[in-house]
C-alpha positions as CSV (number, residue, x, y, z in Angstrom):
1,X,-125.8,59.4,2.0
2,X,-129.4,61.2,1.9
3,X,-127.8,64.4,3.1
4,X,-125.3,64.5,0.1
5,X,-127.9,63.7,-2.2
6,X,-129.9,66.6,-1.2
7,X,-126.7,68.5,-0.2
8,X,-125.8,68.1,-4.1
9,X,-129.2,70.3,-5.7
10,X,-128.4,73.2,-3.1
11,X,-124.7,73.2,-4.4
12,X,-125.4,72.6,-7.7
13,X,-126.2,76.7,-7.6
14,X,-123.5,77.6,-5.9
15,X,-119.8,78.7,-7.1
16,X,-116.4,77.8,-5.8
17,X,-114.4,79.2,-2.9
18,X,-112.4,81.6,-5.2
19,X,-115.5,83.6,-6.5
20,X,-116.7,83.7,-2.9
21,X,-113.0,84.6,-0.7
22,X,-114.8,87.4,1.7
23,X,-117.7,85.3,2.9
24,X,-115.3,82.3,3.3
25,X,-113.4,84.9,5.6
26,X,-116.3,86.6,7.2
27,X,-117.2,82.7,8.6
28,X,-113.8,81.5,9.1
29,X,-113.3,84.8,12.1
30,X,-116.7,83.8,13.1
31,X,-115.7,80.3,14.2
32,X,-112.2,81.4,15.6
33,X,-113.9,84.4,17.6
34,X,-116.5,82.3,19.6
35,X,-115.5,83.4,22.6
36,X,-117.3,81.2,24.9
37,X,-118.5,78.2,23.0
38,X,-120.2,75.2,24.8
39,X,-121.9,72.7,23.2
40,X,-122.7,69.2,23.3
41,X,-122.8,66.8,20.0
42,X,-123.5,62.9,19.1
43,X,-120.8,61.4,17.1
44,X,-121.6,58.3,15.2
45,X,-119.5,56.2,13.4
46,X,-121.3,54.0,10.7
47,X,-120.3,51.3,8.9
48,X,-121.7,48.9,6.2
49,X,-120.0,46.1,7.5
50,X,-120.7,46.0,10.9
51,X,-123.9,45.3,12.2
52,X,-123.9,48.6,15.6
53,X,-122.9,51.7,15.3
54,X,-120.3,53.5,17.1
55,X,-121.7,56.3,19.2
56,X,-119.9,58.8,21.6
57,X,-121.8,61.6,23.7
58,X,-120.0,64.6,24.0
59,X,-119.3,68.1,26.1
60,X,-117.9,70.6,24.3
61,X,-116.4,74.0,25.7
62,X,-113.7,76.1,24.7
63,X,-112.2,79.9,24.6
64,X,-110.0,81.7,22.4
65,X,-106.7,81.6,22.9
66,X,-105.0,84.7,21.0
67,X,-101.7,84.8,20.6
68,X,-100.8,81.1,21.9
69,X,-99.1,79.1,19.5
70,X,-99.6,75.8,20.2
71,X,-103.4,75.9,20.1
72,X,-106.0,78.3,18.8
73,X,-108.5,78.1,21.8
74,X,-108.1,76.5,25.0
75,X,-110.8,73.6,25.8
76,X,-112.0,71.0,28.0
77,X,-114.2,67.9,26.1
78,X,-116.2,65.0,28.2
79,X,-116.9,61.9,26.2
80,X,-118.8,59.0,26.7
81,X,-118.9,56.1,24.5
82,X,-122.0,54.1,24.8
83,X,-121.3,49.8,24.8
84,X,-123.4,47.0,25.7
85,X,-122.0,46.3,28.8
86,X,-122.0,50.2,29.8
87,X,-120.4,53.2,29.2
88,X,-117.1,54.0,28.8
89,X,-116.2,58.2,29.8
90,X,-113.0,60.0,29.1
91,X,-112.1,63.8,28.9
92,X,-109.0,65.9,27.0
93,X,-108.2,69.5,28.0
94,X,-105.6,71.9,27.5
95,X,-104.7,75.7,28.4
96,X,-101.6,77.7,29.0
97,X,-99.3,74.8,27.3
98,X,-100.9,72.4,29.6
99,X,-102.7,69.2,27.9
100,X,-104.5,66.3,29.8
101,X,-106.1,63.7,28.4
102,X,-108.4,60.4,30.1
103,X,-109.0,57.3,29.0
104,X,-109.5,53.6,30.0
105,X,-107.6,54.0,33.4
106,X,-104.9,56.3,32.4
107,X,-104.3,59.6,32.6
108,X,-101.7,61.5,30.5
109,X,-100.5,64.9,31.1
110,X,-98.1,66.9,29.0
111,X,-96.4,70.2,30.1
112,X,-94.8,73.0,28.0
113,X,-92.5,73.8,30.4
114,X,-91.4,70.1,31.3
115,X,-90.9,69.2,27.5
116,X,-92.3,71.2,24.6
117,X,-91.6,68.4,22.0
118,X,-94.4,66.6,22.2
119,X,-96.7,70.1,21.5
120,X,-94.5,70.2,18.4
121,X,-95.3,69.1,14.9
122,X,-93.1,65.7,14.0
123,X,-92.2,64.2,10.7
124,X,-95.5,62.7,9.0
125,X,-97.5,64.0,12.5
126,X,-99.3,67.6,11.3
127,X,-99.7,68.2,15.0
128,X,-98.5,68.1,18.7
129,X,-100.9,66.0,21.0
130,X,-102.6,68.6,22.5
131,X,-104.5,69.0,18.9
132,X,-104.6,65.5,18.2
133,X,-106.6,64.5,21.1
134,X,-109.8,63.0,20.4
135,X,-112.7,65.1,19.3
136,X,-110.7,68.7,19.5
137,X,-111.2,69.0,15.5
138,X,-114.9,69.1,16.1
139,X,-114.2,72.4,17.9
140,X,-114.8,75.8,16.1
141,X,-111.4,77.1,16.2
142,X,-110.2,73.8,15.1
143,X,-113.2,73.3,12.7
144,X,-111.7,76.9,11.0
145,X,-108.2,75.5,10.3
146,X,-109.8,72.4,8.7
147,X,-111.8,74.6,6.6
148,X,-109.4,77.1,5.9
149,X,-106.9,74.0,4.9
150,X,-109.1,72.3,2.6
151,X,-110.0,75.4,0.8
152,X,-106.2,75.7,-0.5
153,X,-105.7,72.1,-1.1
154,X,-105.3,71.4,-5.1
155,X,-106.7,67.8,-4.5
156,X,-110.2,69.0,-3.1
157,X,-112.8,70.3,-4.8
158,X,-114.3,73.0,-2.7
159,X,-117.2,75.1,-1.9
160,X,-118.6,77.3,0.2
161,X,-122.1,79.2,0.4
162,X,-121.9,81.6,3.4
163,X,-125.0,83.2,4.6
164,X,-127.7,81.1,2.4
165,X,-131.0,80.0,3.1
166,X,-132.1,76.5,3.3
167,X,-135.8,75.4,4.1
168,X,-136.2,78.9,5.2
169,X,-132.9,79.5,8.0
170,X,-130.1,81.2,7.4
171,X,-126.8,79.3,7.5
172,X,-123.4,78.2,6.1
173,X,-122.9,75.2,4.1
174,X,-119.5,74.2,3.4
175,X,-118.5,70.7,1.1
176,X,-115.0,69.8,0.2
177,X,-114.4,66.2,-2.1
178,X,-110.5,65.0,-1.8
179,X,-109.6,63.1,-4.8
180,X,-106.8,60.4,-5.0
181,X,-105.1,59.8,-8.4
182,X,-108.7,61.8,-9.6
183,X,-110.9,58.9,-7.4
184,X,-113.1,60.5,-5.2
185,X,-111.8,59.0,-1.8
186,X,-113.6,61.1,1.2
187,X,-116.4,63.7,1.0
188,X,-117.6,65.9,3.7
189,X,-120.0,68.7,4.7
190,X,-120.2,70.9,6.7
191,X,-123.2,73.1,8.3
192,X,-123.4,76.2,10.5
193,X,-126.4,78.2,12.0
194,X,-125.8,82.2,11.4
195,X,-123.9,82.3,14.0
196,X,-121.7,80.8,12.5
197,X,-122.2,77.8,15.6
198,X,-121.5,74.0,13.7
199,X,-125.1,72.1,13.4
200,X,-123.7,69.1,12.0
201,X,-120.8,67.7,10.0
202,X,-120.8,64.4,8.2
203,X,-118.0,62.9,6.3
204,X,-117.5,60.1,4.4
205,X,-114.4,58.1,4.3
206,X,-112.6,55.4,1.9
207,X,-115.3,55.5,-0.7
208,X,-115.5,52.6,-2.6
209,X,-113.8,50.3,-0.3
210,X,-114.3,47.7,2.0
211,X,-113.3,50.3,4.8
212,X,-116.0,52.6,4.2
213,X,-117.4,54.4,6.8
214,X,-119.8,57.3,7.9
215,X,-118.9,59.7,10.4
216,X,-122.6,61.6,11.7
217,X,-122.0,64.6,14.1
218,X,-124.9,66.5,15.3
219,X,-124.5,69.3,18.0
220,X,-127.2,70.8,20.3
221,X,-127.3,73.2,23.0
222,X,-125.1,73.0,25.9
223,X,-126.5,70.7,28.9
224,X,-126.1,71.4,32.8
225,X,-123.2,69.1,32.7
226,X,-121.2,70.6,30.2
227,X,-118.2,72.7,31.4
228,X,-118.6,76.1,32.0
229,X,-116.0,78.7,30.3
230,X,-113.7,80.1,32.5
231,X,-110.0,80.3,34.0
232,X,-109.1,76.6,33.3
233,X,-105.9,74.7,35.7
234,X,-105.2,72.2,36.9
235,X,-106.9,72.2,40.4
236,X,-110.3,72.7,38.1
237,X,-109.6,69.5,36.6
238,X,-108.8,67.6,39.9
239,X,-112.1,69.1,41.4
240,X,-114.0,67.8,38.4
241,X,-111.9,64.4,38.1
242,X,-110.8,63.5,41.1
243,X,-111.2,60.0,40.5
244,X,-108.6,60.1,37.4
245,X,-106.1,62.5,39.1
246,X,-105.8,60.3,42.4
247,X,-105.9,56.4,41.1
248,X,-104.7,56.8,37.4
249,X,-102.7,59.9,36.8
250,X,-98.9,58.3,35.1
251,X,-96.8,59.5,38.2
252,X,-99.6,57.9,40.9
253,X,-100.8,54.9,38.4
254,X,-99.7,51.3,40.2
255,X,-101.6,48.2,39.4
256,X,-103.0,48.4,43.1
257,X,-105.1,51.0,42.2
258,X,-106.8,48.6,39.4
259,X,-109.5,47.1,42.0
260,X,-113.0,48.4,40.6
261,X,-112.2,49.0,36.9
262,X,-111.9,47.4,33.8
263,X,-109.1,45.8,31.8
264,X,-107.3,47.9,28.9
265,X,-108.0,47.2,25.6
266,X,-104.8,44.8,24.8
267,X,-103.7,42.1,21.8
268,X,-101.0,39.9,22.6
269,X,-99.3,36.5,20.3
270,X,-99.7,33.0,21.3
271,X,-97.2,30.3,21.7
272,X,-99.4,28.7,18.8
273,X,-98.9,31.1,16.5
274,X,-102.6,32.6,17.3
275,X,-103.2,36.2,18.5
276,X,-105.7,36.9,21.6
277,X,-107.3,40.4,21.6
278,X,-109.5,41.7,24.3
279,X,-111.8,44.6,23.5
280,X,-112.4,47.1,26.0
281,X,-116.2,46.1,26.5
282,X,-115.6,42.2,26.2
283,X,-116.8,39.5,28.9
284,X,-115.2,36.5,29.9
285,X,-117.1,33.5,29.6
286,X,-115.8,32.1,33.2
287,X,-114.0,34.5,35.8
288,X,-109.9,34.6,35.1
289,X,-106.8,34.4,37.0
290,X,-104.9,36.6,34.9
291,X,-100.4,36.5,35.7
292,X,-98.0,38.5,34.3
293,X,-94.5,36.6,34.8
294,X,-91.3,37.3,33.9
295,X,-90.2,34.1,32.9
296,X,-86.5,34.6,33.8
297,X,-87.3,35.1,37.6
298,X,-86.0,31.3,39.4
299,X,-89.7,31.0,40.6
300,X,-91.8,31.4,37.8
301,X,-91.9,27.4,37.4
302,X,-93.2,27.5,41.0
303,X,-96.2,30.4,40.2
304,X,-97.3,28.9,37.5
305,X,-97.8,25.2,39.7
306,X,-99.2,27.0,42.6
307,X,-101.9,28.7,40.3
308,X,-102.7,25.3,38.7
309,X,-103.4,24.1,41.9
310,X,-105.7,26.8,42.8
311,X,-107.4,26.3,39.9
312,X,-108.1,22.9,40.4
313,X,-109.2,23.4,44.4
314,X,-111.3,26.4,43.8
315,X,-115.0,26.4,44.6
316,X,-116.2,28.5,41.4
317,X,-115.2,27.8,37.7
318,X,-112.6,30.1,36.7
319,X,-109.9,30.1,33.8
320,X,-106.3,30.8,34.2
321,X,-103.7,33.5,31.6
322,X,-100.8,33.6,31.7
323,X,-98.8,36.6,30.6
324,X,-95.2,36.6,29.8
325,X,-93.6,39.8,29.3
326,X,-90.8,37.9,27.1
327,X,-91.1,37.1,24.0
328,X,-88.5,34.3,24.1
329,X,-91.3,31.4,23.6
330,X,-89.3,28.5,23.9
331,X,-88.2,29.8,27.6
332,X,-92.1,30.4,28.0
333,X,-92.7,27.1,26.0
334,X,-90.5,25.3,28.4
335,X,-92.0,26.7,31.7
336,X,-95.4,26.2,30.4
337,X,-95.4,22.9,29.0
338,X,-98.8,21.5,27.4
339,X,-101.3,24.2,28.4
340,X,-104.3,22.9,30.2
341,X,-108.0,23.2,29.1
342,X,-108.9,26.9,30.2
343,X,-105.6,28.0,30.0
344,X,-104.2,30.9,27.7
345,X,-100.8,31.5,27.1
346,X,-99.5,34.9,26.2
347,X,-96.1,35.8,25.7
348,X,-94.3,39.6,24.7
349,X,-96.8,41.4,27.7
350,X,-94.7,43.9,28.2
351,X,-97.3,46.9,26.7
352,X,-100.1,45.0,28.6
353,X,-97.8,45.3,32.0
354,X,-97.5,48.8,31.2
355,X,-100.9,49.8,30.7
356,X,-102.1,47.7,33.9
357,X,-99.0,49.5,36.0
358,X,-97.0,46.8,36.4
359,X,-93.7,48.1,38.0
360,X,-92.3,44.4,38.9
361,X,-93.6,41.0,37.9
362,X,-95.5,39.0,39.3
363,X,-98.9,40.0,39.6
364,X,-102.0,38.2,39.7
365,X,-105.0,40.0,38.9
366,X,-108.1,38.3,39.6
367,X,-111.3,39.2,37.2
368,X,-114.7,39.1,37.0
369,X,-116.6,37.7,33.7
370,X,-117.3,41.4,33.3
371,X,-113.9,42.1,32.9
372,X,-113.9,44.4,36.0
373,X,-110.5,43.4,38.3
374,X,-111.9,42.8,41.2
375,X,-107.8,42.1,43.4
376,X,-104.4,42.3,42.7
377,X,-101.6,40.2,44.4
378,X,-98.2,41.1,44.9
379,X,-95.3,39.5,44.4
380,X,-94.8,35.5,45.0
381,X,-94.9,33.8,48.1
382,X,-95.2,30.3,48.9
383,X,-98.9,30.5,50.6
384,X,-100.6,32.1,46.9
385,X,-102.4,29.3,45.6
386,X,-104.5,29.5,49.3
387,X,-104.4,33.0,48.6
388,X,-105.8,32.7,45.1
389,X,-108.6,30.4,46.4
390,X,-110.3,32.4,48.5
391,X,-109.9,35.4,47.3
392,X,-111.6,34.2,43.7
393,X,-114.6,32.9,45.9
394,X,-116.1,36.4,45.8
395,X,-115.3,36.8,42.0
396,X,-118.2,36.0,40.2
């Protein structure tokens, strides 16, 4: 909260927005006419109760984009968020009524001219997707409509002191407090060079309550990786990820294609009553035999047995999932019976099948303690628990 602190002397000399309108203006146009911005940033999420920090690495570029009306500047954004066990990269880009966005295997894409619904603003929803992917509000153009937004709302109290000096450089400083029933419930500030470039915004959210967190974003000059301005389609973005476009886009993504990454993000209920979440980064403490069974298929009873037995005949340690995508639990309680030591029983999968690909049950992934799938079977035949067996001897 240092920055507020000291934040708070520099604004204690300055007056509100509606004494200042034409400077507000004068930066406003300066952030919407950038008209090739790159940049990259560090975006930090702190927290008081959590021991780590969350930190993303971006790229930043984008154009304006006069006269289109679902977006005020076209853009392409890299990000990479930094785990223990290794980073994680995604990217979200749109121009021309064309949005993409990556992440954790899966590749979206939404089209104007297929269906213009989801670019449209919905009930609750301010925005179509294309400006609620992740990181476009830390975009100029973007960072303008914020601005411009919070300088009109009656529950924030707002200022602005365009074209100051602080320790000696000229620059911007924007701060805006929202108020909730008159509690002071997020703060933020905001700070530009004179160019009118963002240097850093922090914000602070849900003050006062358990849920309080920091969000740190510093921007520096563009690196060599950062995406270059230009004429932006689709064949750009399959040159630069061809990786996403060929294994994960929605109309090519199959659960064959899962060999070599890592499993989604996914919470699921237990027979017991329990839930089981698995985080994007987690490990497994033994490698898994992960199924996903429909448990109204005559040979589910049969799967299951088989990979018991290959459990108990393998030659390394391994545990053994089991994944309905029901959620009838007393047909899954029946086929189950009393789970074995090592076993976890999962039932209403059908969100997990989704995100892995799954067009027909069963499947059998098998996984590294990393978390990193290293096959897929197809299907059930009567020779998979031989299957199973040696193909989990190069799991590790």
């Amino acid at each position: 909260m240092k920055t507020f602190i000291r934040l708070s002397i520099i604004l204690a000399a300055l007056i509100p927005f509606s004494a200042g309108a034409k400077g507000l203006d004068d930066l406003l146009q300066g952030l919407r006419n950038i008209d090739c911005y790159r940049a990259d940033a560090r975006f930090t999420v702190m927290m008081p109760q959590q021991p780590d920090d969350v930190v993303y690495d971006l790229s930043l570029t984008s154009t304006p984009a006069a006269g289109d009306r679902y977006a005020p500047c076209d853009y392409l954004i890299d990000w990479t968020l930094n785990t223990p066990s290794g980073p994680t990269t995604g990217f979200g880009a749109y121009f021309d009524g064309h949005h993409y966005r990556y992440r954790t295997n899966r590749l979206q894409e939404y089209h104007v001219d297929w269906d213009s619904v989801p670019f449209m603003p919905r009930g609750v929803i301010a925005d179509g997707v294309q400006q609620r992917v992740q990181f476009a509000n830390l975009l100029p153009a973007f960072i303008a409509n914020e601005i411009e937004s919070l300088s009109t709302n009656p529950d924030v109290t707002f200022h602005a002191a365009v074209d100051t000096v602080v320790s000696g450089n000229r620059c911007s400083i924007v701060t805006a407090e929202r108020f909730n029933d008159g509690t002071l419930v997020q703060r933020a500030c905001y700070s530009f060079d004179a160019t009118y470039r963002p240097v850093k915004i922090e914000t602070d959210n849900n003050l006062g309550a358990l849920s309080e967190q920091t969000i740190e974003v510093k921007y520096k000059p563009a690196g060599d990786d950062t995406p270059e301005c230009g004429a932006w389609n689709e064949q750009m973005l399959i040159d630069r990820y061809p990786d996403a476009f060929a294994r994960f886009r929605e109309n090519n993504f199959r659960v064959e294609n899962l060999p070599g990454t890592r499993l989604p993000q996914f919470s699921l209920p237990g027979l017991d009553g329990s839930r089981y979440s698995h985080a994007g980064d987690d490990r497994f403490a033994s490698p898994m035999v992960i199924a996903i069974i429909n448990p109204e298929h005559g040979y589910s009873a049969d799967l299951i047995a088989a990979l018991r037995q290959a459990i108990d005949n393998m030659s390394v340690n391994a545990d053994l999932m089991l994944t309905f995508v029901s959620n009838n639990a007393d047909l899954v309680n029946d086929l189950v019976g009393t789970p074995r030591p090592g076993e976890t029983i999962l039932t209403s999968a059908r969100s997990l099948a989704r995100d892995l690909g799954v067009a027909e049950c069963p499947v059998v992934l098998l996984v590294g303690t990393d978390a990193t799938v290293s096959d897929v079977i197809l299907g059930f035949n009567n020779d998979i628990a031989n299957v199973v067996i040696q193909k989990m001897a190069l799991v590790k």
